[in-house]
N, CA, C and O atoms as a Maestro MAE file, in Angstrom:
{
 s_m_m2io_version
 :::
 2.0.0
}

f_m_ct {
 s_m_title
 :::
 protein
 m_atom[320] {
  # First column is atom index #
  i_m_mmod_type
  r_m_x_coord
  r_m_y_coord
  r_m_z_coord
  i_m_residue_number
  s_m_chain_name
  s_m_pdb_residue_name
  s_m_pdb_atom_name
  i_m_atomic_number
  :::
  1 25 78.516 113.238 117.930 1 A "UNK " " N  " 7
  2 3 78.471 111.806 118.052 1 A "UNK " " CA " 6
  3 2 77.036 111.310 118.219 1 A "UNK " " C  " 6
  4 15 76.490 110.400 117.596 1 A "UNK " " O  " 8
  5 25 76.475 112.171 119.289 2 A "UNK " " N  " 7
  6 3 74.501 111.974 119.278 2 A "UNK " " CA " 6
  7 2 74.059 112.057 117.897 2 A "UNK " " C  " 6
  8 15 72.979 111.609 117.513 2 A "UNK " " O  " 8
  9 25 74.994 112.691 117.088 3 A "UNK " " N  " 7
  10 3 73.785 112.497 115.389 3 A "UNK " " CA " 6
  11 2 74.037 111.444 114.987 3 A "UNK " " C  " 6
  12 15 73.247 110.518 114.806 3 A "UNK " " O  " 8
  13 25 75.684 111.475 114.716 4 A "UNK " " N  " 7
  14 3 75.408 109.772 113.908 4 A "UNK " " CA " 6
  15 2 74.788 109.018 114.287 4 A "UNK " " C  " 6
  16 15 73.899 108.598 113.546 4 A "UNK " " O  " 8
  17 25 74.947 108.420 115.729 5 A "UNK " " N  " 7
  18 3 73.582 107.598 116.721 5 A "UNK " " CA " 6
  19 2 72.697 107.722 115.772 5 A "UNK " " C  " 6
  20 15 72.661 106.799 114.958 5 A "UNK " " O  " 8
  21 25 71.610 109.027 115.567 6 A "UNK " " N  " 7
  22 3 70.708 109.290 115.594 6 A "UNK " " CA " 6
  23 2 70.200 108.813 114.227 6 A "UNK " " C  " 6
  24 15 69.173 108.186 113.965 6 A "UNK " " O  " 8
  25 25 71.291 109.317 113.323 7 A "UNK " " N  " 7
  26 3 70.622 108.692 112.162 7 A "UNK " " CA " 6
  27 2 71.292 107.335 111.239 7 A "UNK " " C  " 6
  28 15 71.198 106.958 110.071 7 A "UNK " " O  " 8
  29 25 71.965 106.884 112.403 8 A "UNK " " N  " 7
  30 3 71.878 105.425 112.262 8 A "UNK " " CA " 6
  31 2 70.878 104.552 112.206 8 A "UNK " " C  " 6
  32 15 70.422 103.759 111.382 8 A "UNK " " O  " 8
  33 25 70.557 105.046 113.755 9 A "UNK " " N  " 7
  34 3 68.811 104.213 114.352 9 A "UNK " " CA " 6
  35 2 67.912 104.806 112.957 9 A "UNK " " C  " 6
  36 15 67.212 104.052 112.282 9 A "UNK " " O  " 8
  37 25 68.016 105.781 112.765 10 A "UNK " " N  " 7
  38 3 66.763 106.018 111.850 10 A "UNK " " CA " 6
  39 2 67.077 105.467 110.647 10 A "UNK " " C  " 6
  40 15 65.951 105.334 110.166 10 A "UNK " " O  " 8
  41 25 68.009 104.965 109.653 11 A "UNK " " N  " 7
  42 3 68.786 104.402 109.170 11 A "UNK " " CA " 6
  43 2 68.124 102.930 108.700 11 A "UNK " " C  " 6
  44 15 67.667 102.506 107.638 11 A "UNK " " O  " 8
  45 25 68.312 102.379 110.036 12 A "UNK " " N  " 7
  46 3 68.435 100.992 110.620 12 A "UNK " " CA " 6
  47 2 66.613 100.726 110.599 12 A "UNK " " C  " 6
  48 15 66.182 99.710 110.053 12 A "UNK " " O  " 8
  49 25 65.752 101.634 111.175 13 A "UNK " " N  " 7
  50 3 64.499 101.789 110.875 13 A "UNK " " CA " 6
  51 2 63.925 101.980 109.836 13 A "UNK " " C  " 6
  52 15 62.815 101.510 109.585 13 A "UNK " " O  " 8
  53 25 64.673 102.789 108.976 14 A "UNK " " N  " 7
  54 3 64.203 102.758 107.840 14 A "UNK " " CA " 6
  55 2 64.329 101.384 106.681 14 A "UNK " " C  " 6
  56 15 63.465 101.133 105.841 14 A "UNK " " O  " 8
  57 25 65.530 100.649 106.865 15 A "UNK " " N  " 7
  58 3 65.981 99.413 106.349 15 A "UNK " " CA " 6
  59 2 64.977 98.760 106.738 15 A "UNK " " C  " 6
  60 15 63.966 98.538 106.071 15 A "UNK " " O  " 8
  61 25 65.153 98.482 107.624 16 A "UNK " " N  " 7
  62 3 63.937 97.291 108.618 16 A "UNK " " CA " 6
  63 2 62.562 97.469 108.076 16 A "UNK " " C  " 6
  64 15 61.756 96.539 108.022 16 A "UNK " " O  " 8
  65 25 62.242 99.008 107.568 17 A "UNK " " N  " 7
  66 3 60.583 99.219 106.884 17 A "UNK " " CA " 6
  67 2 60.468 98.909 105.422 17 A "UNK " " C  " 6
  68 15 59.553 98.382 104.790 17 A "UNK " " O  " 8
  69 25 61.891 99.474 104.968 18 A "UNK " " N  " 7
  70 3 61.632 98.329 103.386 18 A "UNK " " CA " 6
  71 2 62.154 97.243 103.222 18 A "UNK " " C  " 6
  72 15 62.174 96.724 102.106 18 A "UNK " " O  " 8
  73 25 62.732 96.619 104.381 19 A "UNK " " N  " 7
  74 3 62.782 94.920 104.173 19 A "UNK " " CA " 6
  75 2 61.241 94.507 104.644 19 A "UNK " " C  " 6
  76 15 60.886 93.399 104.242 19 A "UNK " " O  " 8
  77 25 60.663 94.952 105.123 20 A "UNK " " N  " 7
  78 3 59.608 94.206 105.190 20 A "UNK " " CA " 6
  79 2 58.179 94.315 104.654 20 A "UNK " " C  " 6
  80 15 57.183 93.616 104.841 20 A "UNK " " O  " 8
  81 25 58.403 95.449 103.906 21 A "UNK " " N  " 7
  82 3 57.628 96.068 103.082 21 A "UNK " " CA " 6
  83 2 57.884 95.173 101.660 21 A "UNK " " C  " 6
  84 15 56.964 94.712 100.984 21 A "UNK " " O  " 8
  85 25 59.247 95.035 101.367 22 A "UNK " " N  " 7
  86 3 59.399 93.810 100.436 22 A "UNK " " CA " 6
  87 2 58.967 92.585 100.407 22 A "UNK " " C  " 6
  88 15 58.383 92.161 99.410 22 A "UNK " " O  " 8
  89 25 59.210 91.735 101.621 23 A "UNK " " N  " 7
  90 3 58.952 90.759 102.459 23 A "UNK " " CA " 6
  91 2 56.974 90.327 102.104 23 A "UNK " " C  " 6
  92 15 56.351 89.307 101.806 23 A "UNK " " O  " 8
  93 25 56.679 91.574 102.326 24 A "UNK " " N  " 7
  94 3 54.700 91.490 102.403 24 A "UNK " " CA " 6
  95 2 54.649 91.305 100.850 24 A "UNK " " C  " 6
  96 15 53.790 90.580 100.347 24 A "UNK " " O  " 8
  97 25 55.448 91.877 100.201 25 A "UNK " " N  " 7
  98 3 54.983 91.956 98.448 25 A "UNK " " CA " 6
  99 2 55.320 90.214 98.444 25 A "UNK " " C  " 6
  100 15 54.627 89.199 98.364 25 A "UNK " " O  " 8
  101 25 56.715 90.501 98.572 26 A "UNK " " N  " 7
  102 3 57.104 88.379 98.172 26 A "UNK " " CA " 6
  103 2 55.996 87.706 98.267 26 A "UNK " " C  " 6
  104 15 55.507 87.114 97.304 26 A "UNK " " O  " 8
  105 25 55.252 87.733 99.956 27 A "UNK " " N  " 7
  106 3 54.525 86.660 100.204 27 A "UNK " " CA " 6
  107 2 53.191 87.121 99.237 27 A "UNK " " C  " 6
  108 15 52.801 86.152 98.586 27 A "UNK " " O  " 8
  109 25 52.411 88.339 98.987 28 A "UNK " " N  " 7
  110 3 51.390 88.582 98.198 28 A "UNK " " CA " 6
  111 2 51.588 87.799 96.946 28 A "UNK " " C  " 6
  112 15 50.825 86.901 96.589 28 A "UNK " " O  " 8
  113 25 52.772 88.226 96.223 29 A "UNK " " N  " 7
  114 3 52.994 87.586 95.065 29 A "UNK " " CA " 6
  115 2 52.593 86.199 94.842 29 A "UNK " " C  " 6
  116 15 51.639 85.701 94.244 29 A "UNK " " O  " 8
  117 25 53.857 85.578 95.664 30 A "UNK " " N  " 7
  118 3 53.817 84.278 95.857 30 A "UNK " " CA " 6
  119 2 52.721 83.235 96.166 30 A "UNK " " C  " 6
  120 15 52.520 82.127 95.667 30 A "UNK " " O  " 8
  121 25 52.071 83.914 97.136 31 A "UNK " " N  " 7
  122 3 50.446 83.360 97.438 31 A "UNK " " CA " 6
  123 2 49.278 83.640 95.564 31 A "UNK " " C  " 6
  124 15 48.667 82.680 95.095 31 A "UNK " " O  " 8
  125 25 49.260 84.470 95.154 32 A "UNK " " N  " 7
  126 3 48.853 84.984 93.924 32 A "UNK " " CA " 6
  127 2 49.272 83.671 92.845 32 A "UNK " " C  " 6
  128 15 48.422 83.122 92.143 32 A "UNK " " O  " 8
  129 25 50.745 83.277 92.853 33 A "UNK " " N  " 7
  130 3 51.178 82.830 92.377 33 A "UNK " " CA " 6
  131 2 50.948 81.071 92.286 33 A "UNK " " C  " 6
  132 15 50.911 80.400 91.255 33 A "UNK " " O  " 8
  133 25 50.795 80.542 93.858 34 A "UNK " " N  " 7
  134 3 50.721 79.562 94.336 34 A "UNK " " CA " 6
  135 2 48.561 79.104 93.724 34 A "UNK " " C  " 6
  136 15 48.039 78.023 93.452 34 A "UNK " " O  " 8
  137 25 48.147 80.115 93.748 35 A "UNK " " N  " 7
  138 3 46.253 80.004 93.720 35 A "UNK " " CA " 6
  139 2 46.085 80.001 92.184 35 A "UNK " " C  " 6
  140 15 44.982 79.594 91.819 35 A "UNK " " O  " 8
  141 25 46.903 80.350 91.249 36 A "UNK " " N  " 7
  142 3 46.529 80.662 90.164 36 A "UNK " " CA " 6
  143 2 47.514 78.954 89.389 36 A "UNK " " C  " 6
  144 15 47.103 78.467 88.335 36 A "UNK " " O  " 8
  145 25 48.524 78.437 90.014 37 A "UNK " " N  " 7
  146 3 48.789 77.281 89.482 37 A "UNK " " CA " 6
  147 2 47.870 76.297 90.266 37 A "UNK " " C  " 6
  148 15 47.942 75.192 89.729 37 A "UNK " " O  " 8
  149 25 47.006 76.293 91.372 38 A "UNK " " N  " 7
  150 3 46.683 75.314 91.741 38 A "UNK " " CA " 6
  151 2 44.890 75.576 90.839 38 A "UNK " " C  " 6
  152 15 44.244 74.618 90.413 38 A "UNK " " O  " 8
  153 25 44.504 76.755 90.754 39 A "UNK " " N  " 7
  154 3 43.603 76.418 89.509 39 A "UNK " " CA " 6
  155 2 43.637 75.847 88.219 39 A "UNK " " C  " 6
  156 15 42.882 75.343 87.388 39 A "UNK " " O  " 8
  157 25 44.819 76.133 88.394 40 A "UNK " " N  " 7
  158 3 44.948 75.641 86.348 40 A "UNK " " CA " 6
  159 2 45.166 73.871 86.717 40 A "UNK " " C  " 6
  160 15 45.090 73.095 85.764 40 A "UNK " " O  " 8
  161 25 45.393 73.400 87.906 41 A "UNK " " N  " 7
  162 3 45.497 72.281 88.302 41 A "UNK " " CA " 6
  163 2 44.250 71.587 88.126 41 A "UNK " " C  " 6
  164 15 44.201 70.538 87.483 41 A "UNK " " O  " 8
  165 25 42.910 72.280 88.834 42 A "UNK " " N  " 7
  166 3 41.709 71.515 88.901 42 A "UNK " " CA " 6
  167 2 40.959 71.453 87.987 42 A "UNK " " C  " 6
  168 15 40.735 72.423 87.262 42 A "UNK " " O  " 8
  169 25 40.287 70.023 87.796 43 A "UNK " " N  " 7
  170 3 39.472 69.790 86.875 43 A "UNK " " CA " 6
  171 2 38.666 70.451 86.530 43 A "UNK " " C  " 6
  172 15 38.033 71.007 87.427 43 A "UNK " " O  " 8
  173 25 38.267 70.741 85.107 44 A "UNK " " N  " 7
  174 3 37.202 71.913 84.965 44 A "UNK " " CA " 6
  175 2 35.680 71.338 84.888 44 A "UNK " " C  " 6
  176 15 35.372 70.229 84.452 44 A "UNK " " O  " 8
  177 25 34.585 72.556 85.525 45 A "UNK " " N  " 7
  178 3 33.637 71.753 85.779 45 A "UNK " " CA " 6
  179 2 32.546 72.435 84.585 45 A "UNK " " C  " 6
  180 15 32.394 73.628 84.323 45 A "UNK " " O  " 8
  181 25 31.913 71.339 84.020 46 A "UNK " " N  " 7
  182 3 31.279 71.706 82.417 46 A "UNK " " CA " 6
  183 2 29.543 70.977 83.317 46 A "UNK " " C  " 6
  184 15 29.303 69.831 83.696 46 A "UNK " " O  " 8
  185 25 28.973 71.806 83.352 47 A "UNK " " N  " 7
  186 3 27.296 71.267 83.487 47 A "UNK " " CA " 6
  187 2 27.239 70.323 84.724 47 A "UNK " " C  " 6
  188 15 26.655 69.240 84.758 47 A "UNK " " O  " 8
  189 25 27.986 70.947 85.803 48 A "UNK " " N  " 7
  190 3 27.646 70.042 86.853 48 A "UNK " " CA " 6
  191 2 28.443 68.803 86.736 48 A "UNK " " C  " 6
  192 15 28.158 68.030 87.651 48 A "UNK " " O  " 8
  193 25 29.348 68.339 85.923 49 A "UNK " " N  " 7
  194 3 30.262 67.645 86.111 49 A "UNK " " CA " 6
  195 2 31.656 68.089 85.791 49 A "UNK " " C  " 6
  196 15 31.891 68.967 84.962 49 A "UNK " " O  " 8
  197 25 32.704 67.363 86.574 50 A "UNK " " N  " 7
  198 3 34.034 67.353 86.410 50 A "UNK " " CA " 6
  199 2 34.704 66.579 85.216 50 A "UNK " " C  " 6
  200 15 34.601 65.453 84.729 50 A "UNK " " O  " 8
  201 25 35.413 67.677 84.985 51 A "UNK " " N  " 7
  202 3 35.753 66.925 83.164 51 A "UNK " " CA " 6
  203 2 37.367 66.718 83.266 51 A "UNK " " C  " 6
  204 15 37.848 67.798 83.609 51 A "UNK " " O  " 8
  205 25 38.272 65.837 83.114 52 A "UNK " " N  " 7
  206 3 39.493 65.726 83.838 52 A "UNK " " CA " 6
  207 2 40.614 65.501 82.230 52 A "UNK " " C  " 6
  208 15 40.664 64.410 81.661 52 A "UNK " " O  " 8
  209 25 41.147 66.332 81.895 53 A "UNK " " N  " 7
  210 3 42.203 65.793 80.687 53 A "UNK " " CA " 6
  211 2 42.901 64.820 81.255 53 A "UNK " " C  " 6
  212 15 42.900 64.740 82.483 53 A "UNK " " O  " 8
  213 25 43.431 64.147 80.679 54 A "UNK " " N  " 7
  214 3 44.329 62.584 80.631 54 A "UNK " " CA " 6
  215 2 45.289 62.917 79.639 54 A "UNK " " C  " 6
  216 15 46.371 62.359 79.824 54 A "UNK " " O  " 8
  217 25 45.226 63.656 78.642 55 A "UNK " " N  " 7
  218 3 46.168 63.868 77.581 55 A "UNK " " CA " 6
  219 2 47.529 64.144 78.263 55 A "UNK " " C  " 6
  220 15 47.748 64.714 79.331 55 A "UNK " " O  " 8
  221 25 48.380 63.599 77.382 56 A "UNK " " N  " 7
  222 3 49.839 63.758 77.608 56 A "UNK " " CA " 6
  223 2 50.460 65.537 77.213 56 A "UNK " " C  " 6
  224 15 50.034 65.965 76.140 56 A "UNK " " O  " 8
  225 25 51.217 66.319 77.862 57 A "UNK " " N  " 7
  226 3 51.670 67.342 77.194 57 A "UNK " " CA " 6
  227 2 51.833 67.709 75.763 57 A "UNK " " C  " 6
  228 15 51.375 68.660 75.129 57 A "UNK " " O  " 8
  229 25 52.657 66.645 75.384 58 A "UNK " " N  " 7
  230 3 52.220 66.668 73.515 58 A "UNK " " CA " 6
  231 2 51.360 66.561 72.887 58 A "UNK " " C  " 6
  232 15 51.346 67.212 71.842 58 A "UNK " " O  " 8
  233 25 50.431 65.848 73.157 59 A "UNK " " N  " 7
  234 3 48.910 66.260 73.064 59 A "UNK " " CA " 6
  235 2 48.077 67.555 73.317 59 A "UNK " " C  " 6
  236 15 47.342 68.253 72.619 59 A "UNK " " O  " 8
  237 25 48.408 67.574 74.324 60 A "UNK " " N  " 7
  238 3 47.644 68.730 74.345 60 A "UNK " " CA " 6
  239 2 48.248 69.747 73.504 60 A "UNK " " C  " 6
  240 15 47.497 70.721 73.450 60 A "UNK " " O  " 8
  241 25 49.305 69.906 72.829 61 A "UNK " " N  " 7
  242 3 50.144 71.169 72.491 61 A "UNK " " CA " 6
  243 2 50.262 71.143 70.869 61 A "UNK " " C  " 6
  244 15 50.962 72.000 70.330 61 A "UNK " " O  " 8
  245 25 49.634 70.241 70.144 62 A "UNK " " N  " 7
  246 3 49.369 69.463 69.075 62 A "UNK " " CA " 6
  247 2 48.186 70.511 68.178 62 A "UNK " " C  " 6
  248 15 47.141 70.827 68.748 62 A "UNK " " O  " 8
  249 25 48.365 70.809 67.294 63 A "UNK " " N  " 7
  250 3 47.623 71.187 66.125 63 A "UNK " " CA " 6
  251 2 46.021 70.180 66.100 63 A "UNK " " C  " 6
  252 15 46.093 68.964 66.278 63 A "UNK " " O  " 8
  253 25 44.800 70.795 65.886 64 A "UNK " " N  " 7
  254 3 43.976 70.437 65.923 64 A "UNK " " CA " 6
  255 2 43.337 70.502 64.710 64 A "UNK " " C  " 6
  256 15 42.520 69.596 64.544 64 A "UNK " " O  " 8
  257 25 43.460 71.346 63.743 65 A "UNK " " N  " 7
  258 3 43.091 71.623 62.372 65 A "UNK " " CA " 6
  259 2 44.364 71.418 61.564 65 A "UNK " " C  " 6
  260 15 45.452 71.959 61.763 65 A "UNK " " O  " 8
  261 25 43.978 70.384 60.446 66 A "UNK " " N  " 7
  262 3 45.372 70.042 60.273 66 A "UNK " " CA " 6
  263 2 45.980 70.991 59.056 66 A "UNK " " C  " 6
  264 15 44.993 71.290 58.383 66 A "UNK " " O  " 8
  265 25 46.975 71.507 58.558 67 A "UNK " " N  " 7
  266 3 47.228 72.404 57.501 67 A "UNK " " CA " 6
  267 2 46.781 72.464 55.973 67 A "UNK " " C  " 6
  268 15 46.899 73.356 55.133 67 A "UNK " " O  " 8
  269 25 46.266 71.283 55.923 68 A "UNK " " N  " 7
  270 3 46.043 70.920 54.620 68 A "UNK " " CA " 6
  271 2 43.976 70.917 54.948 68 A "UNK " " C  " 6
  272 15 43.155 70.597 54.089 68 A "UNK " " O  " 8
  273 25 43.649 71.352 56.349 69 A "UNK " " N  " 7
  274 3 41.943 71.710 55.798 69 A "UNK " " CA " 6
  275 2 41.652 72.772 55.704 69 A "UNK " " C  " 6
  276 15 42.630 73.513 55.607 69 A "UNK " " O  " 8
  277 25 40.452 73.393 55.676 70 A "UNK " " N  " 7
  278 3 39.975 74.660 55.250 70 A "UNK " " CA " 6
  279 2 40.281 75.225 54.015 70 A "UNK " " C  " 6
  280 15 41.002 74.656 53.196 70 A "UNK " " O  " 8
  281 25 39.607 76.659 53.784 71 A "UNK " " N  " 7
  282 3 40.027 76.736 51.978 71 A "UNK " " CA " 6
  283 2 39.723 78.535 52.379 71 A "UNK " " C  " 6
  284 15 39.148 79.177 53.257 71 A "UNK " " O  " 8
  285 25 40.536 78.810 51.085 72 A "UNK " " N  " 7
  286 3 40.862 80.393 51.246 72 A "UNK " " CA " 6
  287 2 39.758 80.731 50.495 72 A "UNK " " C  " 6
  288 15 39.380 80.314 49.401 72 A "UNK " " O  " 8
  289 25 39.199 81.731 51.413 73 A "UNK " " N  " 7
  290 3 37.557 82.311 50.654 73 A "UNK " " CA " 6
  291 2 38.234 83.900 50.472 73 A "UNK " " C  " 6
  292 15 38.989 84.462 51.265 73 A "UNK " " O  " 8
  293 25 37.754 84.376 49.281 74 A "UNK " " N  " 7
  294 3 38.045 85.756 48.727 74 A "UNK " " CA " 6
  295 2 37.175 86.604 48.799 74 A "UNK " " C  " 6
  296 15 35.972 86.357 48.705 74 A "UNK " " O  " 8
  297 25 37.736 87.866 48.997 75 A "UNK " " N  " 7
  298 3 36.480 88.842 49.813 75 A "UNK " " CA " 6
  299 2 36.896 90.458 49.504 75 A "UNK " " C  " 6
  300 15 38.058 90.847 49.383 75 A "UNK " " O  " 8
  301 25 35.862 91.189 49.419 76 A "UNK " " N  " 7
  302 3 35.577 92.187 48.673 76 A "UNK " " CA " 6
  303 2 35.441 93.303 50.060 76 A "UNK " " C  " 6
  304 15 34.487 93.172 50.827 76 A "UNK " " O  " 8
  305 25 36.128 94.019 50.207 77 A "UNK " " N  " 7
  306 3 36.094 95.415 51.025 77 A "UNK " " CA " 6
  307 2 35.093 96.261 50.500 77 A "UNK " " C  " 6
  308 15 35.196 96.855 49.427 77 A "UNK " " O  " 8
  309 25 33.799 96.330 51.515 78 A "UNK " " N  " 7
  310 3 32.566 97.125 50.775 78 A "UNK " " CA " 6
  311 2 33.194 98.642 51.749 78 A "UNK " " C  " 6
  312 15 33.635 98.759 52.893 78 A "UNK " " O  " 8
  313 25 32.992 99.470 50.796 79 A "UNK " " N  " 7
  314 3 33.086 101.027 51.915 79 A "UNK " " CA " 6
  315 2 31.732 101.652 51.326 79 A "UNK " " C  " 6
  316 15 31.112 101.661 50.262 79 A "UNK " " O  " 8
  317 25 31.608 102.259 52.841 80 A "UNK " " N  " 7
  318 3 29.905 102.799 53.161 80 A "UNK " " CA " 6
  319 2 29.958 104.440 52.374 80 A "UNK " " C  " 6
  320 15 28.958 105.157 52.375 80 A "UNK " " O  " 8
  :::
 }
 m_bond[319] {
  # First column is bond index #
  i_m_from
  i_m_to
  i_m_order
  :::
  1 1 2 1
  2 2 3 1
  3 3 4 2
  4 3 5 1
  5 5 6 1
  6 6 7 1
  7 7 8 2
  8 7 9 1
  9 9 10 1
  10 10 11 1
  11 11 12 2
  12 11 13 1
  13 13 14 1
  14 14 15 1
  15 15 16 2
  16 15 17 1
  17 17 18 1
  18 18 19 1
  19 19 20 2
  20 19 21 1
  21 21 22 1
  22 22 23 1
  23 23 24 2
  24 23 25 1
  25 25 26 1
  26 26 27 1
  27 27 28 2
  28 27 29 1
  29 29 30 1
  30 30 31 1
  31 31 32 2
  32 31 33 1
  33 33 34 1
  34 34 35 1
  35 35 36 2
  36 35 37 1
  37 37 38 1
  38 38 39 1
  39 39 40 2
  40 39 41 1
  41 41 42 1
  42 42 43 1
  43 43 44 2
  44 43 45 1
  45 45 46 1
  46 46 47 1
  47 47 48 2
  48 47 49 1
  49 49 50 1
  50 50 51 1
  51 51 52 2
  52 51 53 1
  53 53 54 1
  54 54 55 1
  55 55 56 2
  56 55 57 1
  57 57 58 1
  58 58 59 1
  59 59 60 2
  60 59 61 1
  61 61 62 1
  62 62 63 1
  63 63 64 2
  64 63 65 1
  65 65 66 1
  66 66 67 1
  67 67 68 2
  68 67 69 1
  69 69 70 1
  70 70 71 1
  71 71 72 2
  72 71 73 1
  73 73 74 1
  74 74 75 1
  75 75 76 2
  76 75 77 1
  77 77 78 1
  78 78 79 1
  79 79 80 2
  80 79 81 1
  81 81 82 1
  82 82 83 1
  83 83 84 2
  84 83 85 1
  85 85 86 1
  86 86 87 1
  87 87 88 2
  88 87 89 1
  89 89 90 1
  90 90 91 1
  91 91 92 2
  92 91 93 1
  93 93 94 1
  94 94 95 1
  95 95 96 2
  96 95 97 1
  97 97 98 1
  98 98 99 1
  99 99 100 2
  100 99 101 1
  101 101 102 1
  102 102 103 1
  103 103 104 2
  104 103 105 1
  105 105 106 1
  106 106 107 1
  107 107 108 2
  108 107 109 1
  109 109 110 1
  110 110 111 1
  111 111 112 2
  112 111 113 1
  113 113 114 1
  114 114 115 1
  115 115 116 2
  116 115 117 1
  117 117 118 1
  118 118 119 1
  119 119 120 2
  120 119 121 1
  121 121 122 1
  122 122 123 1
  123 123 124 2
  124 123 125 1
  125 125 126 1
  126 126 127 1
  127 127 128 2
  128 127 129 1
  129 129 130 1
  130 130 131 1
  131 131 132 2
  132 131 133 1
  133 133 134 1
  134 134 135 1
  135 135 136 2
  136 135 137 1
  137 137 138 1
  138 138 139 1
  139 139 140 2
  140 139 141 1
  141 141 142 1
  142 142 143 1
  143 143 144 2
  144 143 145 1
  145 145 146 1
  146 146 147 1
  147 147 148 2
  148 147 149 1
  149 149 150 1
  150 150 151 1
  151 151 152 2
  152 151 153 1
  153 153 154 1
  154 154 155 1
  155 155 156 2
  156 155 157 1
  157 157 158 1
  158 158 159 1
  159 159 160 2
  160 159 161 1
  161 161 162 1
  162 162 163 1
  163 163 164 2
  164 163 165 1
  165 165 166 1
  166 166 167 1
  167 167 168 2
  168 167 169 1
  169 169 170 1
  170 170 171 1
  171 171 172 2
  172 171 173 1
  173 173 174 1
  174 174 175 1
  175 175 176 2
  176 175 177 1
  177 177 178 1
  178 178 179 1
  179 179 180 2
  180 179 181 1
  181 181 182 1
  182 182 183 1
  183 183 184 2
  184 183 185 1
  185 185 186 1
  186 186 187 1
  187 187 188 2
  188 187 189 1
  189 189 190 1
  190 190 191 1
  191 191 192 2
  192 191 193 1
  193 193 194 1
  194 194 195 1
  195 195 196 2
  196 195 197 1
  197 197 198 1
  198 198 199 1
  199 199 200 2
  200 199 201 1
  201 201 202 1
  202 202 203 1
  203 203 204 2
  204 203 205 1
  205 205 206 1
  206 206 207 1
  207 207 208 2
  208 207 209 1
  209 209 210 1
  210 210 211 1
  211 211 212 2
  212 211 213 1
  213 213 214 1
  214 214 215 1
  215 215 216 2
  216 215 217 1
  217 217 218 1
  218 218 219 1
  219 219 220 2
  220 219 221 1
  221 221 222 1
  222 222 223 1
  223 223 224 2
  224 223 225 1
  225 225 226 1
  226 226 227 1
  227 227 228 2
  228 227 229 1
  229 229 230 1
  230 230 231 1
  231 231 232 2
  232 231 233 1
  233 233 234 1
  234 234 235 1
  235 235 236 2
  236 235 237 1
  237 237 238 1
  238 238 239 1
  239 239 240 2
  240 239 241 1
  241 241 242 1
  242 242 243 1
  243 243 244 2
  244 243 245 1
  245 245 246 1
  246 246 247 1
  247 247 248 2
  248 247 249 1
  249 249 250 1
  250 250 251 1
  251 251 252 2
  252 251 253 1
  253 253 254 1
  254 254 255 1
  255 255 256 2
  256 255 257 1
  257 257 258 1
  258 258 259 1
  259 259 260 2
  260 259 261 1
  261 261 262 1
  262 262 263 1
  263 263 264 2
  264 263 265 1
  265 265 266 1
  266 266 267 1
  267 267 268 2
  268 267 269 1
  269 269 270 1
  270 270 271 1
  271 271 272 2
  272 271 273 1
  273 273 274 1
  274 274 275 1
  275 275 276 2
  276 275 277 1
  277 277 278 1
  278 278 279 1
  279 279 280 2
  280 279 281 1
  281 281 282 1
  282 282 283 1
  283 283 284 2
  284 283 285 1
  285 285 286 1
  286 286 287 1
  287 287 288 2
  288 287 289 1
  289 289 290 1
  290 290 291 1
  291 291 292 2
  292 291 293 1
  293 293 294 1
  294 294 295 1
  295 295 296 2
  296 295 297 1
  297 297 298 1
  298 298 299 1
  299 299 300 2
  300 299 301 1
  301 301 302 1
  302 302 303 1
  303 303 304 2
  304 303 305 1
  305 305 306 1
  306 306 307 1
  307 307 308 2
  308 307 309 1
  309 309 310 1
  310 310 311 1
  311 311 312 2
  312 311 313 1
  313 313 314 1
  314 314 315 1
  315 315 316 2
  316 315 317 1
  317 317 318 1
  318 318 319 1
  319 319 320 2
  :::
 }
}
């Protein structure tokens, strides 16, 4: 009956060391997680000033070169 006790408690200790061994990762993560959206938050700073987008999501997510510019240049594989 002293064993089961025994390795209950140890059991119960051992649970308790990877719940909180989990517990430390969550919050690492989460903190990781929390610093890396609040950068992508702040204005970016270009030459000593703060440069702030205003653009709407669709904007920003919008094609910038439109399909119909640029031109297909043809090219020759030199081997040495």
């Amino acid at each position: 009956m002293i064993i089961l006790k025994f390795i209950f408690i140890i059991f119960l200790v051992g649970l308790l060391i990877v719940l909180f061994l989990v517990f430390g990762l969550f919050n690492v993560v989460n903190k990781a997680r929390k610093q890396f959206k609040e950068q992508g938050e702040r204005p970016k700073n270009v030459n000593g000033q703060a440069v702030t987008d205003t653009r709407s999501p669709n904007q920003t997510r919008r094609k910038i070169i439109a399909d119909d510019e640029g031109e297909y240049v043809e090219y020759e594989e030199v081997k040495d």
